[in-house]
N, C-alpha and C positions, 0 to 999 in steps of 0.2 A: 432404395436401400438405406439411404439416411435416416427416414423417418423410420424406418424397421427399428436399426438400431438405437436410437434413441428414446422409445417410446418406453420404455423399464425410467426412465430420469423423472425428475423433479420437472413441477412444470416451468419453473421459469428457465431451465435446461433446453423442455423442447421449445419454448416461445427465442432463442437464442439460435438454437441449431435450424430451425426453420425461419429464420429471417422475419418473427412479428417481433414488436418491439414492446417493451414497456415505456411506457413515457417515464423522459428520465429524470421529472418533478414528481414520480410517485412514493410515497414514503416505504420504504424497506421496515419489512417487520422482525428480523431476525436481533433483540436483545443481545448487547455484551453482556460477557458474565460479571458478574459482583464481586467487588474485593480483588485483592491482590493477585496475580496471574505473576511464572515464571515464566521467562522465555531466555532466549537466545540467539538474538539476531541482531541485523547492521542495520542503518539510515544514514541517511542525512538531513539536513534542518529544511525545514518549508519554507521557502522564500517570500513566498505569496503574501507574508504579512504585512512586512516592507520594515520592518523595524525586529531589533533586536527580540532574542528570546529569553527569559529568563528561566534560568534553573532555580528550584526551591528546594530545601531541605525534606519537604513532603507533600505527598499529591494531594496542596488545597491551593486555593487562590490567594487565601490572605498570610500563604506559610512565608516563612524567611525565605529572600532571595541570598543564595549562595556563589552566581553566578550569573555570567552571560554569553549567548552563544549570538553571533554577526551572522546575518542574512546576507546575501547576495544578492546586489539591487541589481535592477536593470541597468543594462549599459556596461555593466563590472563584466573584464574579464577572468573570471575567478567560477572555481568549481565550489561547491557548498560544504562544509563546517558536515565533517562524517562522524559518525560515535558508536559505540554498541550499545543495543537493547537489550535489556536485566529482566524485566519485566513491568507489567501495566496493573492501573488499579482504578477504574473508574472515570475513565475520560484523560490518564495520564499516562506516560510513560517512563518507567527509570532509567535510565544513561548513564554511560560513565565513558569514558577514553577518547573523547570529541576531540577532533585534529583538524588542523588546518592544515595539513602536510602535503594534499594535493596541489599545492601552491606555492610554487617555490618562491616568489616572491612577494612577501604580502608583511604587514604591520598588524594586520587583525590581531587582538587580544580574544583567546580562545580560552574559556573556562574547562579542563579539563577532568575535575574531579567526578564525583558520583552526586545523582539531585534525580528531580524531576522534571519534566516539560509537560506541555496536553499534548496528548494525544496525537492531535492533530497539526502539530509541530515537526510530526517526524514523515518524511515518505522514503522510498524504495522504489526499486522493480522488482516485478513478479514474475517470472522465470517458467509459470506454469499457465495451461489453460481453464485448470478444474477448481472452482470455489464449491465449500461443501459448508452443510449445515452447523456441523461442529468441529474443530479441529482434529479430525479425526477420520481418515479416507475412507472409513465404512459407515460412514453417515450418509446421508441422503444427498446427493451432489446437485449443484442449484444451478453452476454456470459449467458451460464445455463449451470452449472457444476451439475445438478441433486443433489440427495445429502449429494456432497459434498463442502466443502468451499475452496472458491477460492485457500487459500494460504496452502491449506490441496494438491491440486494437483498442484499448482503453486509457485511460486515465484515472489515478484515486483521488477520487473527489474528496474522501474523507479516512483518515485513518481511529480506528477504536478502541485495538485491544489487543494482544499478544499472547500467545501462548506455546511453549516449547519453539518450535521451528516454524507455527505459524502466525499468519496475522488475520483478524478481521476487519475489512475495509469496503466500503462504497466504490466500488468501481464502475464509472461511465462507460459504457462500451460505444463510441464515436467514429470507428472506425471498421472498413470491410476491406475483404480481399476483390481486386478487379481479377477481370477476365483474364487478364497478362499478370499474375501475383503480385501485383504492386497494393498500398496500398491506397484508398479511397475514402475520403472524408463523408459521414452519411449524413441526411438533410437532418435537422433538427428533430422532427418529429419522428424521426426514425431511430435515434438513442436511444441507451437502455440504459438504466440504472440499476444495478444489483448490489445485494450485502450478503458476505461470503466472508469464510475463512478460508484463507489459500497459503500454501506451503510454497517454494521456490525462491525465497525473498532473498534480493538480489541487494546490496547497501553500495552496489556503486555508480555513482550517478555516469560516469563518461561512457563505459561498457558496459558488456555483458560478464558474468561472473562463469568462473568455472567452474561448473556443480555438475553431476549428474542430474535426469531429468527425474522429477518425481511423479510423472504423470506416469497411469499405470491404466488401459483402458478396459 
C-alpha cells in the first residue's frame, strides 16, 4: 500500500518512502532563486563556525560590518543568539531583532539592529515532513518523511534562501524510525541528501514551536 500511494511523487520522494538512499555526497540540482526574496520567519545563528558572525549593511562580502552576532562554543552553557528573518538574496540572509534573551545570565554583546549574515549562518527546525520543488505546496514534492519532521530524521546541512513562510535547504536525512518508534542512526551509506523548500520553520532551538501542521497529504 505504501508504494501505491506514493507512486504519483517526485522521484526522490519515492527513493525516501521506499528506503533506497541517495548518497548523501550527491550534489542537489534544485537552483535558489536570484535576487532579493521576502520572507518571514525565525532562526538562530550556526554555531558550527566557532567564531563570531558578522552582520553587513548588504548581501556582499566586502560590505561594511554593522555588527556582530556570538556563537555558542562547545562546552558553553548557553542557548544560541535567535533573530527574525526579512528576507534572502543570493547566498544571504536579512535579520533584524537578534536576542540573547534566552539566557538569563550572560555578558554577550548582541548586535541587534537590521544587516545581513550568509545564508548559512542561520538554522531552524522544520516542523514538517514534505520538501517541495518550489515554495509552493502544489509544486512537485521531492521529500515525504511520512510522519515525521524533516529535522526529527534529519539534519540541515545547508541553509539557501527564504521565501514568505518558507525555506530552501539541504537536508541530510540520517535518521530512521526502529521497530519500537524510536529513533535509529542509519549506516553512512544509507543517507540521503536532498534540496527542498519546506514550510514549518520552527526558530526555537530548545522546543518545539506551537504551529498548526502544514502537512496536508
Amino acid at each position: 500500500m505504501l508504494i501505491l500511494r506514493t507512486l504519483w511523487l517526485a522521484p526522490f520522494t519515492v527513493l525516501i518512502m521506499m528506503g533506497v538512499a541517495q548518497s548523501a555526497d550527491s550534489a542537489p540540482l534544485l537552483d535558489a532563486p536570484e535576487g532579493e526574496q521576502s520572507c518571514s520567519i525565525e532562526g538562530w545563528i550556526n554555531n558550527a563556525a566557532g567564531r563570531d558572525v558578522e552582520v553587513r549593511n548588504v548581501p556582499r562580502a566586502d560590505a561594511t560590518v554593522v555588527g556582530r552576532l556570538p556563537v555558542t562554543r562547545p562546552g558553553e552553557d548557553r542557548y544560541s543568539v535567535r533573530f527574525v528573518v526579512t528576507g534572502s538574496n543570493t547566498g544571504w540572509m536579512r535579520i533584524e531583532g537578534a536576542s540573547d534573551r534566552n539566557n538569563a545570565d550572560t555578558e554577550r554583546s548582541v548586535f541587534s539592529g537590521k544587516g545581513w549574515v550568509p545564508a548559512d549562518a542561520v538554522r531552524f527546525q522544520i516542523q514538517s515532513a514534505r520538501g517541495f520543488a518550489a515554495p509552493d505546496p502544489n509544486s512537485v514534492r521531492l521529500v515525504d518523511l511520512g510522519d515525521d519532521w524533516a529535522t526529527d530524521l534529519g539534519r540541515i546541512a545547508q541553509v539557501l534562501a527564504c521565501r514568505g513562510d518558507w525555506a530552501l535547504v539541504d537536508l541530510v536525512v540520517e535518521r530512521r524510525r526502529d521497530g519500537r518508534g524510536g529513533l535509529a542512526e542509519l549506516a553512512d551509506d544509507d543517507r540521503s541528501r536532498h534540496r527542498a523548500w519546506f514550510r514549518g520553520i520552527c526558530g526555537i532551538e530548545e522546543t518545539t514551536c506551537d504551529m498548526e501542521t502544514v502537512d496536508v497529504r
